[in-house]
C-alpha positions in Angstrom: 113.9 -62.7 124.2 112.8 -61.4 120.8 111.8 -58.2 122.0 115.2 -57.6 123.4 116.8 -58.6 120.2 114.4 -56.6 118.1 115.5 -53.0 121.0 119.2 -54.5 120.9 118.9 -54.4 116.7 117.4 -50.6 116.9 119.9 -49.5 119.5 122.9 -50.5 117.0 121.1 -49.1 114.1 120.6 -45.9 115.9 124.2 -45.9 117.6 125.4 -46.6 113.7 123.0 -43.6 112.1 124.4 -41.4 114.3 127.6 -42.4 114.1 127.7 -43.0 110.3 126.2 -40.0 109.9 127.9 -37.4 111.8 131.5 -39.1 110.1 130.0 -38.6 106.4 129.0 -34.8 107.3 132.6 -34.0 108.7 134.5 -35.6 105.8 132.0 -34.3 103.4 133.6 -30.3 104.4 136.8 -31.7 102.6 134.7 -32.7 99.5 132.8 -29.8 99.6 135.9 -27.2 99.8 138.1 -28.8 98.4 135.6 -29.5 95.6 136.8 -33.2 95.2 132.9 -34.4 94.4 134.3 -36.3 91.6 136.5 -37.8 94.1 134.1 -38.7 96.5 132.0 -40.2 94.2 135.0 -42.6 92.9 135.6 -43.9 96.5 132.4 -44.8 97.5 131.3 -46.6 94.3 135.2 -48.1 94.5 134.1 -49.2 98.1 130.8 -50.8 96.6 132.4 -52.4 93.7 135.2 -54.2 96.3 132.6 -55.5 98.6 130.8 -57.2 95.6 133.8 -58.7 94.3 134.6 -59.9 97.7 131.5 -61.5 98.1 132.0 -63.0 94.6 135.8 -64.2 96.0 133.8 -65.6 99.1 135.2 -63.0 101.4 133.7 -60.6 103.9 132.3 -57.7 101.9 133.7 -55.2 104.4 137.2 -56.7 103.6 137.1 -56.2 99.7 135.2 -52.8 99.9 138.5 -51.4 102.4 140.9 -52.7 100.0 138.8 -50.8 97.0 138.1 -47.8 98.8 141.8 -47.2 100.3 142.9 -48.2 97.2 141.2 -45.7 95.0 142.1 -43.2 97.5 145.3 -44.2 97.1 145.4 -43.8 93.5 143.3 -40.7 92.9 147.0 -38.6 93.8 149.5 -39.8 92.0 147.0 -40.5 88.8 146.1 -37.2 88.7 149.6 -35.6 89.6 150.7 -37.2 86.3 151.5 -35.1 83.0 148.3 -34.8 80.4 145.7 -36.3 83.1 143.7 -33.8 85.0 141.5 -34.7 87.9 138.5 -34.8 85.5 140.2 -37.2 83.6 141.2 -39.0 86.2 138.8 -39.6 87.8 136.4 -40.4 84.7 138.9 -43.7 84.1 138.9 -44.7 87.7 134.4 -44.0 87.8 134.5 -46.0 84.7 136.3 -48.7 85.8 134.9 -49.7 89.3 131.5 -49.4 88.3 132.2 -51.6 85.4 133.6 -54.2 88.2 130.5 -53.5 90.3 128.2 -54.5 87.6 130.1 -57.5 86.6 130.5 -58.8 90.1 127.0 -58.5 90.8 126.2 -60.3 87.7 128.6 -63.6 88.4 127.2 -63.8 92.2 125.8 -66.9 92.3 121.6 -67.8 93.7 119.4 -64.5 94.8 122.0 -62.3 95.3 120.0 -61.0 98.5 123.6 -60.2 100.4 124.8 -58.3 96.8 121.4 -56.5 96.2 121.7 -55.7 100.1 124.9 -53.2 99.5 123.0 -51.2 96.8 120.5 -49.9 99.2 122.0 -50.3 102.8 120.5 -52.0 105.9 121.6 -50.2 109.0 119.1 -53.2 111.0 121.9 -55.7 110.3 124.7 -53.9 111.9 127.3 -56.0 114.2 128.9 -54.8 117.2 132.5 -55.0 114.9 131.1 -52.6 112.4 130.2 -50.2 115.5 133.5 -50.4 116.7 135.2 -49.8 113.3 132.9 -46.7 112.9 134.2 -45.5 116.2 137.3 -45.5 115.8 137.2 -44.0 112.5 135.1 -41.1 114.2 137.7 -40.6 116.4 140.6 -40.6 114.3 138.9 -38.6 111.8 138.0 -35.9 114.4 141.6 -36.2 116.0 143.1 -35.5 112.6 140.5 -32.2 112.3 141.2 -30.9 115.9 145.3 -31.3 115.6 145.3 -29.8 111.9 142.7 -27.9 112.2 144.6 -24.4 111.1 146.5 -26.1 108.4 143.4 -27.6 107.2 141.7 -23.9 107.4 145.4 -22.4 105.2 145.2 -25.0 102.3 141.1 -24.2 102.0 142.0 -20.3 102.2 144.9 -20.1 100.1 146.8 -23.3 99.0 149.8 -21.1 97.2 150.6 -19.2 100.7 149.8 -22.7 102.8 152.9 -23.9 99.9 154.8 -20.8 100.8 154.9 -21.1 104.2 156.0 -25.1 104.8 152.7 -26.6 105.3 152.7 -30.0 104.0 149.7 -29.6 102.1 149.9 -32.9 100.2 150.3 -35.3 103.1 147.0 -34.0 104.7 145.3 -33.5 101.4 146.4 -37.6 101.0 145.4 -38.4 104.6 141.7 -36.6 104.1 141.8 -39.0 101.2 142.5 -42.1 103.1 140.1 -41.3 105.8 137.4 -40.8 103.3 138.2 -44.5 101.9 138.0 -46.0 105.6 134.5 -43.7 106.0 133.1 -44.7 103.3 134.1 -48.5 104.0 133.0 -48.9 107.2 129.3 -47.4 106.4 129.0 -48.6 103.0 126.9 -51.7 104.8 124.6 -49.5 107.0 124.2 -46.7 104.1 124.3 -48.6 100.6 126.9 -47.9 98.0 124.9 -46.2 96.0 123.7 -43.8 98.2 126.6 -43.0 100.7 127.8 -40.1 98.5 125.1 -38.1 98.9 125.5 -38.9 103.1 129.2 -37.2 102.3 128.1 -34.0 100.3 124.5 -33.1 101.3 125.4 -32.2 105.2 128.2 -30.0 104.6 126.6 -28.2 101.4 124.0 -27.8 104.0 126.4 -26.3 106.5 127.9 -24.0 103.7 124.6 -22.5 103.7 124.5 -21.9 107.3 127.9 -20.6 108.3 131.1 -18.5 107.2 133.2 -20.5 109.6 135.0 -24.1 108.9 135.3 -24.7 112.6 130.9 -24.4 112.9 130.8 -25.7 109.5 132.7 -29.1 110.2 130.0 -29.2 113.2 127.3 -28.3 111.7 127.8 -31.1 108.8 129.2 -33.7 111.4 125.4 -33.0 113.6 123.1 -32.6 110.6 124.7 -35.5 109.4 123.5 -37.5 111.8 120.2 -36.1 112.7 119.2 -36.8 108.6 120.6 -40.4 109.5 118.5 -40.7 112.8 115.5 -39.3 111.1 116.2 -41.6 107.9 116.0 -44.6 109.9 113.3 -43.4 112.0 111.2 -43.1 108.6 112.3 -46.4 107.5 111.6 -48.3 110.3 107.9 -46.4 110.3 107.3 -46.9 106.9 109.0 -49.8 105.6 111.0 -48.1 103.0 115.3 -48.6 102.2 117.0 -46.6 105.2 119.7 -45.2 102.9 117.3 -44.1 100.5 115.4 -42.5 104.0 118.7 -41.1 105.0 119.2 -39.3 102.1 116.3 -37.9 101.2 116.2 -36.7 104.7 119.7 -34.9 104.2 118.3 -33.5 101.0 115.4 -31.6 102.8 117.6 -30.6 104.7 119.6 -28.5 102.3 116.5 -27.0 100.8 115.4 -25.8 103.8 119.2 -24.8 104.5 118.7 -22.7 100.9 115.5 -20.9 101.3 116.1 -19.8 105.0 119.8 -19.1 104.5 121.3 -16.5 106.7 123.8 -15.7 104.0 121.0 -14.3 101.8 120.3 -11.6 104.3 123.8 -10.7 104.9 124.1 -12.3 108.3 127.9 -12.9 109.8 127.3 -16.6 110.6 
């Protein structure tokens, strides 16, 4: 019985890596070309603050780090669309203020603070079957909302003005990458870590930049090295006994380098 438990536990961690993974590297092509870093950065630690405070509220941590997450997403928009705040600005205030919520929420949990400590770092051993189906269905609406907008995407990231010009309703999908960014980032922030799930969202589709000229190989390419550094990441961590996110990441991250030194793009390749 324990030995199916213990192959039941790694097929959900793998199933989640994969998954997980291959979500962060697709959404991470809007970060990367879109250059909203600063933005990325805001949601996940927005994600990670919410799930600390709703452990502190005695909620599910998956409950409070949705609200944060959508909620920052939801506020990175207008905040910055008003007069004298630039996206810099804004997105220093909102940086500043959930990470000063994160810090205080972890301080006022009560006893070891295992579950809290738990968030920081990621445990994709611990994963439920609801947390794969969440995933899922994010996968699937994220790659829905890529394949049906896919050339209006492609307009905006070529030329923004002309997209304007010509009726595409560039800020509805610039707000709906944002949203589906916060529910990404939610729904692995327990499997990846909230410190760490940033670098999950950038790393794979800098790493596809360096590979490719197109954004319909370059949202594949992120979306499958995504989760190849996520299966390799918890292959290492279960091998070696270290963090998976911290695995994960580091795995993405040699990735890249090797994506830099053997670029096709330095020899002048049409990838």
């Amino acid at each position: 019985m324990e030995s199916f438990l213990s192959y039941e536990f790694l097929q959900r961690a793998l199933l989640m890596a994969l998954l997980g993974g291959g979500v962060c590297g697709a959404i991470g092509v809007f970060v990367v070309l879109w250059r909203m870093s600063l933005v990325g950065m805001c949601i996940s630690h927005a994600a990670f603050a919410g799930a600390l405070l709703g452990l502190w509220l005695g909620l599910p941590p998956l409950a409070g780090g949705l609200a944060a997450s959508l909620g920052a997403a939801s506020a990175v928009g207008p905040l910055a669309e008003r007069p004298g705040f630039s996206l810099d600005t804004a997105m220093g205030v909102i940086f500043s203020v959930v990470m000063s919520l994160a810090m205080l929420a972890l301080g006022l949990l009560p006893g070891a603070r295992t579950e809290g400590l738990s968030l920081i770092w990621g445990s994709l051993l611990t994963v439920t079957r609801l947390d794969l189906a969440l995933m899922g269905g994010t996968a699937l609406l994220l790659f829905a909302f890529i394949f049906v907008f896919f050339k209006e995407i492609q307009a905006i990231i070529g030329q923004k003005q002309a997209a304007l010009a010509s009726g595409i309703p560039v800020r509805k999908i610039r707000y709906a990458s944002l949203i589906l960014m916060g529910l990404v980032v939610a729904f692995a922030l327990k499997a990846i870590g909230g410190l760490l799930i940033f670098s999950l969202i950038v790393t794979p589709a800098a790493t596809a930049l360096q590979l490719t000229y197109s954004l319909r190989r370059m949202f594949i390419l992120a979306a499958l090295l995504g989760a190849a550094a996520s299966a390799a990441g918890l292959w290492f961590s279960f091998h070696f006994s270290v963090p998976p996110g911290a695995a994960i990441v580091l795995t993405a991250a040699a990735f890249l380098l090797a994506a830099i030194l053997l670029s096709p793009k330095k020899r002048g390749k049409t990838v």
